[in-house]
Backbone bond lengths (Angstrom), bond angles and torsions (degrees), N, CA, C in turn:
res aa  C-N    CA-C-N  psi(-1)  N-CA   C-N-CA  omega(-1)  CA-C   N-CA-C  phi
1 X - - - 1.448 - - 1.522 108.59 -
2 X 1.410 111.14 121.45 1.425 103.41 177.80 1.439 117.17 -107.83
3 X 1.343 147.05 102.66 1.304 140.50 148.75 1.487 122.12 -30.25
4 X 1.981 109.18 148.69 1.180 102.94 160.94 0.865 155.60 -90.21
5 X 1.470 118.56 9.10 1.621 127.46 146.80 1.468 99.45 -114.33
6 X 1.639 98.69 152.45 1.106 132.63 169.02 1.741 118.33 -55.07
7 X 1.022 119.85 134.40 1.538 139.35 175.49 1.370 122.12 -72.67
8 X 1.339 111.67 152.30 1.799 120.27 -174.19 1.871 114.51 37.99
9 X 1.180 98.40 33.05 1.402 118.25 164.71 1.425 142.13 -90.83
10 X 1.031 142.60 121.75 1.204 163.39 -169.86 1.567 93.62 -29.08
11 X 1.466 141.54 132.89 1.681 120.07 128.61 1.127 131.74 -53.88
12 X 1.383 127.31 139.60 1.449 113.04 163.36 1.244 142.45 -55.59
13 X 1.732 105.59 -10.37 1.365 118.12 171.13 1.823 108.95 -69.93
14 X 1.281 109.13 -42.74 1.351 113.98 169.75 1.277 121.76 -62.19
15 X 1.740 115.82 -50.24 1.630 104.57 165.84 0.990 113.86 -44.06
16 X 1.477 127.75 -55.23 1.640 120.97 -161.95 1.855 109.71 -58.17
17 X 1.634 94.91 -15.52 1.999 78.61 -149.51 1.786 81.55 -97.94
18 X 1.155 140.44 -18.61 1.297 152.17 161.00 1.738 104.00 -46.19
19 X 1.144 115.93 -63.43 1.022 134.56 178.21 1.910 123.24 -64.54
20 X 1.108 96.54 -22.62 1.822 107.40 -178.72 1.576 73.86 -106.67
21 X 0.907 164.57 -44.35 1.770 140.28 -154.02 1.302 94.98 -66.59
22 X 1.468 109.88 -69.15 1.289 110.79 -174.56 0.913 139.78 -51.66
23 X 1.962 129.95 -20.75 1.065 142.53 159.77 1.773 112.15 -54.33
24 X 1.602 107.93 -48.26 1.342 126.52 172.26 1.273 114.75 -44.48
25 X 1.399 106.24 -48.53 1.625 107.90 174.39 1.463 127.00 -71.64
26 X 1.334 130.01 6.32 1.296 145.37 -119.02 2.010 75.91 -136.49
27 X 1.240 110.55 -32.98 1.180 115.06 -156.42 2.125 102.00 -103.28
28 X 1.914 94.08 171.78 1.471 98.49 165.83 0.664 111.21 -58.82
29 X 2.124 124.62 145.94 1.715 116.10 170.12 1.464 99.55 -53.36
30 X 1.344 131.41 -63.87 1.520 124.61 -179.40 1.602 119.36 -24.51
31 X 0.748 122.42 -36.00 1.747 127.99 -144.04 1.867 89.29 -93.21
32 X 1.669 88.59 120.33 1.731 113.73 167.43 1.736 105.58 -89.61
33 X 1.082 101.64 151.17 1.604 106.36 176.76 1.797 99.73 -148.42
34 X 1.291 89.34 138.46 1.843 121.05 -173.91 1.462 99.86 -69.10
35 X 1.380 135.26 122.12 1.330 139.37 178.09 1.821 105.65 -41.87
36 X 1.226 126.79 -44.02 1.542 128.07 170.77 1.631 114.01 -43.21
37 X 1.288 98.92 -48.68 1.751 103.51 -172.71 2.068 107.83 -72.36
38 X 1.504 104.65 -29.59 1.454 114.07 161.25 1.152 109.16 -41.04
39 X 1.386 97.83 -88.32 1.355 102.12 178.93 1.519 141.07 -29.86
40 X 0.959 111.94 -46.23 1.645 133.81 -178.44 1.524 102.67 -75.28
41 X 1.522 105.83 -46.63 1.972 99.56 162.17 1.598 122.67 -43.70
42 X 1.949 102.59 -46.59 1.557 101.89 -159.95 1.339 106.26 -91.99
43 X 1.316 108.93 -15.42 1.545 96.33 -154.04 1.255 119.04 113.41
44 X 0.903 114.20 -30.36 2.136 117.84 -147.04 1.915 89.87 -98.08
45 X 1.423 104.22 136.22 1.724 107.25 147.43 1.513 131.00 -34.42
46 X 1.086 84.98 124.07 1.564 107.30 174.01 1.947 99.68 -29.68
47 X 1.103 100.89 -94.22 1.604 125.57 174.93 1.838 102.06 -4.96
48 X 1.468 95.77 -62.11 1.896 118.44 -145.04 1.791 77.98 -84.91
49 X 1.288 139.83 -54.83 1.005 100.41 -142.15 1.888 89.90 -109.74
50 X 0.828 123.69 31.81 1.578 144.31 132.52 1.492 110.25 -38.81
51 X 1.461 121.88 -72.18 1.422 136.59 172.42 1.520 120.78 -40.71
52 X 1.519 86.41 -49.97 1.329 102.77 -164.51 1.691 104.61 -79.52
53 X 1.261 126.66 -27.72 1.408 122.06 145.10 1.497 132.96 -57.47
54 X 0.946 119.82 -10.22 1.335 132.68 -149.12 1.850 86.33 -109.03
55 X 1.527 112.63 -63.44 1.645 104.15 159.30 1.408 118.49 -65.11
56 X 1.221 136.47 24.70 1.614 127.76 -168.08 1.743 87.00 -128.67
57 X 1.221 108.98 -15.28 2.045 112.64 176.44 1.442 89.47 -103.02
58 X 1.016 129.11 -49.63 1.892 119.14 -163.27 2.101 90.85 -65.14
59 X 0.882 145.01 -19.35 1.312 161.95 -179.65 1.234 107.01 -69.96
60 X 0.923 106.65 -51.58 2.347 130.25 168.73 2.015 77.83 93.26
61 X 1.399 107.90 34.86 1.958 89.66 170.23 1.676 104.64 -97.14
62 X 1.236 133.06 -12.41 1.269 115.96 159.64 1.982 104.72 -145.16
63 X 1.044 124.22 -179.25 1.719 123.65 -173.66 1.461 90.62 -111.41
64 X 1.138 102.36 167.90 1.796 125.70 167.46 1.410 98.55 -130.92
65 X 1.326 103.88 158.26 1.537 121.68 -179.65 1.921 110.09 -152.50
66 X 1.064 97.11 146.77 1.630 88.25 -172.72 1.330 99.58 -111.97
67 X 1.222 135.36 178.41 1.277 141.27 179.70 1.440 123.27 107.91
68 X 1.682 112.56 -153.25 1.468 122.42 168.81 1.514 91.99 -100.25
69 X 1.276 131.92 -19.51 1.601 93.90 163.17 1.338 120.75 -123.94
70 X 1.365 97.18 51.69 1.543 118.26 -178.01 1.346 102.65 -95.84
71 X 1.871 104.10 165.80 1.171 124.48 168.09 1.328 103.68 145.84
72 X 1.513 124.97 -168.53 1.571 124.57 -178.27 1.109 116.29 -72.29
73 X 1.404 118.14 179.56 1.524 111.85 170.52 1.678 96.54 176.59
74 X 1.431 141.82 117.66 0.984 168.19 18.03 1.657 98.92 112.74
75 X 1.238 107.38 95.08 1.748 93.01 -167.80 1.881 93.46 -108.88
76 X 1.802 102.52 175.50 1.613 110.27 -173.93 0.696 129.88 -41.02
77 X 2.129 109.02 -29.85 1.581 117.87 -168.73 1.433 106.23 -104.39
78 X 1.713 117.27 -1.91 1.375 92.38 162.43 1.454 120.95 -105.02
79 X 1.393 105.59 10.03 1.831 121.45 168.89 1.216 101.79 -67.11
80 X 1.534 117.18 -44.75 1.628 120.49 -168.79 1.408 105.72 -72.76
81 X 1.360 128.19 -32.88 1.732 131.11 -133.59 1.906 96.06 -83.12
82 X 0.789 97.53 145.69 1.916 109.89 -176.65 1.466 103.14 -88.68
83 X 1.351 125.22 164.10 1.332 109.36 -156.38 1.611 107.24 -106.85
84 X 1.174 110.02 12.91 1.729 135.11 140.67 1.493 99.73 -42.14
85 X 1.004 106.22 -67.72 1.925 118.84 -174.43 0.970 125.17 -15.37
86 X 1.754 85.58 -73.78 1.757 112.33 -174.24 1.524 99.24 -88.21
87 X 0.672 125.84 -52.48 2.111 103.20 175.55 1.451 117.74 -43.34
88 X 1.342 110.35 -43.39 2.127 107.52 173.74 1.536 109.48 -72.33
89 X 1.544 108.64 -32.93 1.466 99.22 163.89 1.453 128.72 -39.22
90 X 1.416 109.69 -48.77 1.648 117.97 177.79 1.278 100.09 -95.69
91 X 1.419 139.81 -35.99 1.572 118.99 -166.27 1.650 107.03 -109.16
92 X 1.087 118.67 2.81 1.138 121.08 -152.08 1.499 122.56 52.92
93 X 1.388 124.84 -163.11 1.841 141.62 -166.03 1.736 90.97 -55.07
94 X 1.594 82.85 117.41 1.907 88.81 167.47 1.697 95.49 -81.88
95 X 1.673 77.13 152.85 1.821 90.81 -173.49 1.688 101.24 -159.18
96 X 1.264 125.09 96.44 0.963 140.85 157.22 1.949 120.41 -10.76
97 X 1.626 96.28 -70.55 1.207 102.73 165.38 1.855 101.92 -136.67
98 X 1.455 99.30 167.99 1.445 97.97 173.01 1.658 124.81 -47.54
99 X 1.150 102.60 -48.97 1.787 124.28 -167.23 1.711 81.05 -52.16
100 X 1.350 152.06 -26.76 0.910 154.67 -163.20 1.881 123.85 -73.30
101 X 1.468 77.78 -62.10 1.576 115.25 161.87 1.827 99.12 -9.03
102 X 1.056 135.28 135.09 1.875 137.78 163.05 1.629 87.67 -72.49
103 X 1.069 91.64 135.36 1.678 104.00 165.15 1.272 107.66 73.57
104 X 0.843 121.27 -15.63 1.585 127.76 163.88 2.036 120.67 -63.20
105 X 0.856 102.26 94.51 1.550 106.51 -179.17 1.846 126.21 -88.24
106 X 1.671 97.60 95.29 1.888 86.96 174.06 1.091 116.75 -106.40
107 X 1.518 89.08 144.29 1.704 108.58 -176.73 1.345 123.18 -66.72
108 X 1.443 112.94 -4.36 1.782 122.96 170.79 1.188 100.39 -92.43
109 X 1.302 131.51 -18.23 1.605 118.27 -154.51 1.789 86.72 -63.61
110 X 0.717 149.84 -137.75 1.801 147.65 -152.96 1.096 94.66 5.12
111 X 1.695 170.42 -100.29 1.253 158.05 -138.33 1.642 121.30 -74.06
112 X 1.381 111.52 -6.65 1.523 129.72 -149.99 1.596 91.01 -80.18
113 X 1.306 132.67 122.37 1.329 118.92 -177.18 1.862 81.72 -93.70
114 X 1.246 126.55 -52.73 1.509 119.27 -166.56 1.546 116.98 -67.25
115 X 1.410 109.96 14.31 1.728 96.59 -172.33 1.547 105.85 -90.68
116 X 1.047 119.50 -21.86 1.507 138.92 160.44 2.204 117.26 -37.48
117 X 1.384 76.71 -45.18 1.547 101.56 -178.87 1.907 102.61 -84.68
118 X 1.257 94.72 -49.72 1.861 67.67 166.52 1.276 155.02 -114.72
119 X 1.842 90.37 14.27 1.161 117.31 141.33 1.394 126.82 -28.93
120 X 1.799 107.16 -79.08 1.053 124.30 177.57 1.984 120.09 -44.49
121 X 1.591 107.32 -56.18 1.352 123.04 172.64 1.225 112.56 -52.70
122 X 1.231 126.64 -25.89 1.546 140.60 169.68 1.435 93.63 -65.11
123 X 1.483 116.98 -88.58 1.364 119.93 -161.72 1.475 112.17 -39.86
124 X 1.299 129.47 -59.03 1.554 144.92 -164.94 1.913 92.22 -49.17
125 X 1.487 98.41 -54.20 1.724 96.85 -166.23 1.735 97.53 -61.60
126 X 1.437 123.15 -60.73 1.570 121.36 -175.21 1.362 100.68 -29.81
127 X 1.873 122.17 -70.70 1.094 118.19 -159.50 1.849 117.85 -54.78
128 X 1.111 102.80 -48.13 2.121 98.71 166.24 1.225 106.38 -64.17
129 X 1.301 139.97 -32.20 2.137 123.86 174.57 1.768 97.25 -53.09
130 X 1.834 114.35 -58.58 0.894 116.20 -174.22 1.382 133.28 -60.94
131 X 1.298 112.56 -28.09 1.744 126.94 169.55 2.067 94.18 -62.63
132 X 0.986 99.17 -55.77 1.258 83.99 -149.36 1.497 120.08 -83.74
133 X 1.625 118.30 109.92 1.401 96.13 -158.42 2.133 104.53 -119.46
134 X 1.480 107.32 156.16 0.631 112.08 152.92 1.525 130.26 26.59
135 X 1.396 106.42 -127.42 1.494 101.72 176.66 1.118 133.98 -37.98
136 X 1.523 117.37 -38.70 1.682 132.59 -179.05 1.400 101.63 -55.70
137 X 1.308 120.43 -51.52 1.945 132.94 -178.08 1.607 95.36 -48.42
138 X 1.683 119.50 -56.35 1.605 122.90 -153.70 2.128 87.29 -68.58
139 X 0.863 94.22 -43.96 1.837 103.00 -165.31 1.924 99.19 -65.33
140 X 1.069 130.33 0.99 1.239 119.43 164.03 1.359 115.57 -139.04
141 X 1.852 98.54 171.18 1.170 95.59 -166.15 1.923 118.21 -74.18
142 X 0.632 122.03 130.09 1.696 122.73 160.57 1.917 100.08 -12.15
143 X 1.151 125.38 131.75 1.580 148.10 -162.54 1.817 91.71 -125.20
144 X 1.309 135.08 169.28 1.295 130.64 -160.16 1.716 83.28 -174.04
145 X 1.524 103.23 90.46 1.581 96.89 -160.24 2.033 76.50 -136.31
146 X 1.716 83.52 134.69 1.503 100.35 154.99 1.370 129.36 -127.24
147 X 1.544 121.09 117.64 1.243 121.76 -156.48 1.696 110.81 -79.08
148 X 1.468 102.78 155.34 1.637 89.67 -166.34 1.767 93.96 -113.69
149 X 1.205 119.14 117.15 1.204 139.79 174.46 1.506 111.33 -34.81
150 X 1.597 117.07 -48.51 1.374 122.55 -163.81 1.798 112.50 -105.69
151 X 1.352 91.64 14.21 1.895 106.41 167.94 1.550 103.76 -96.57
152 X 1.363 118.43 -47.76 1.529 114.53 -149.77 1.783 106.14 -81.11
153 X 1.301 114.27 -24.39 1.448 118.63 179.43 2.102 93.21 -78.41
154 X 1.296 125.62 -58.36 1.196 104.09 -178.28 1.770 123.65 -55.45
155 X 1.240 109.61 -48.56 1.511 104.29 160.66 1.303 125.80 -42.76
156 X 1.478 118.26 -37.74 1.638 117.16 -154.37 1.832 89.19 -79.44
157 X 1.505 125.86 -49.48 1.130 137.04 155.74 2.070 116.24 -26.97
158 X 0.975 118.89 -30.12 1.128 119.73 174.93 1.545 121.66 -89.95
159 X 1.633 102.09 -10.61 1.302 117.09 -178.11 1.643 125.18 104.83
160 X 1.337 101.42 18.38 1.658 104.08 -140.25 2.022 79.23 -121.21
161 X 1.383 101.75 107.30 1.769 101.25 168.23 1.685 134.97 -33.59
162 X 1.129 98.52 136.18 1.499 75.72 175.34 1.137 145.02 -69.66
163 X 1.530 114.34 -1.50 1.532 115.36 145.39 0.579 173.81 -0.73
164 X 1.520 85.52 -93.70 1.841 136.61 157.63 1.885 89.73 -53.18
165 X 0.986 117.16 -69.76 1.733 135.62 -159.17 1.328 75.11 -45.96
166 X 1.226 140.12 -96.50 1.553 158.39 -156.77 1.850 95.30 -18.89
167 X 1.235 78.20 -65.14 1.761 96.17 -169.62 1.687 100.61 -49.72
168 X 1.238 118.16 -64.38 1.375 121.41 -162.71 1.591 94.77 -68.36
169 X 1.043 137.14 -49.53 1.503 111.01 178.23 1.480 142.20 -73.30
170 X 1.871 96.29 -8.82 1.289 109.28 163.66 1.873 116.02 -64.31
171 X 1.543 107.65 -45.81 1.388 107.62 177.48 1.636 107.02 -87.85
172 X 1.343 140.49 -21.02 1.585 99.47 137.58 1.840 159.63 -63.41
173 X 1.525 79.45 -7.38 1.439 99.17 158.86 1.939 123.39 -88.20
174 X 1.107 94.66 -20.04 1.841 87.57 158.71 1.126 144.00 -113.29
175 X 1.573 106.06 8.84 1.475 140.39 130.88 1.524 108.29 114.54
């Protein structure tokens, strides 16, 4: 059965607000920016990513200001925040599958041979949202990395994180 969107996928409300942090960070802590000039940085609609600022201040990860010397502005804790952060900010607790969910109780988990598996796929993804934060992303240049599907299962098999795997095949791919 195939659905029409794709699974364990990002929202676009989250790309955009992932994507406007980092632009934010890109910038002076001082420096306000006009929701138009956002926009036109990320990509995202005027309208949509309005909202999506609007949860990125209720968050306390950047301020709004209205006026002539209004506009966004990028505060300490969303320089610090990992990009775990800002995705639960808009979607709330990533969760792979329900059985996952905190407080969430399944009645297969004792027979479940796959809950093990997304457990783990859970954890591996948290730990890279959480490595990677914020400001560090705005402070470099953009990377153009394609991950190779049939490296990271032989590494992970050798014992070697998926990380590490990530990492090491990104710098054999730029030689």
């Amino acid at each position: 059965m195939r659905t029409s969107a794709p699974s364990m996928q990002l929202t676009r409300a989250a790309d955009y607000a992932v994507r406007v942090m980092i632009h934010l960070a890109t910038l002076p802590e001082t420096q306000r920016t006009l929701l138009p000039a956002l926009a036109n940085a990320t990509g995202a609609p005027v309208s949509f990513l309005s909202k999506v600022l609007q949860a990125l201040a209720h968050a306390e990860l950047i301020s709004s200001k209205r006026g002539s010397q209004g506009g966004f502005q990028i505060l300490p804790r969303g320089r610090a925040a990992s990009v775990r952060q800002v995705v639960e900010a808009i979607d709330g607790p990533i969760s792979l599958n329900l059985c996952l969910l905190s407080g969430s109780a399944c009645s297969r988990q004792s027979r479940c041979t796959v809950h093990r598996v997304w457990f783990e796929a859970q954890a591996a993804m948290l730990l890279v949202l959480d490595a990677a934060r914020i400001g560090d992303l705005g402070a470099q240049p953009p990377l153009f990395f394609v991950a190779s599907a049939v490296a990271c299962p032989a590494s992970a098999a050798k014992g070697v994180t998926l990380r590490v795997a990530l990492l090491e095949h990104c710098r054999s791919q730029r030689g």
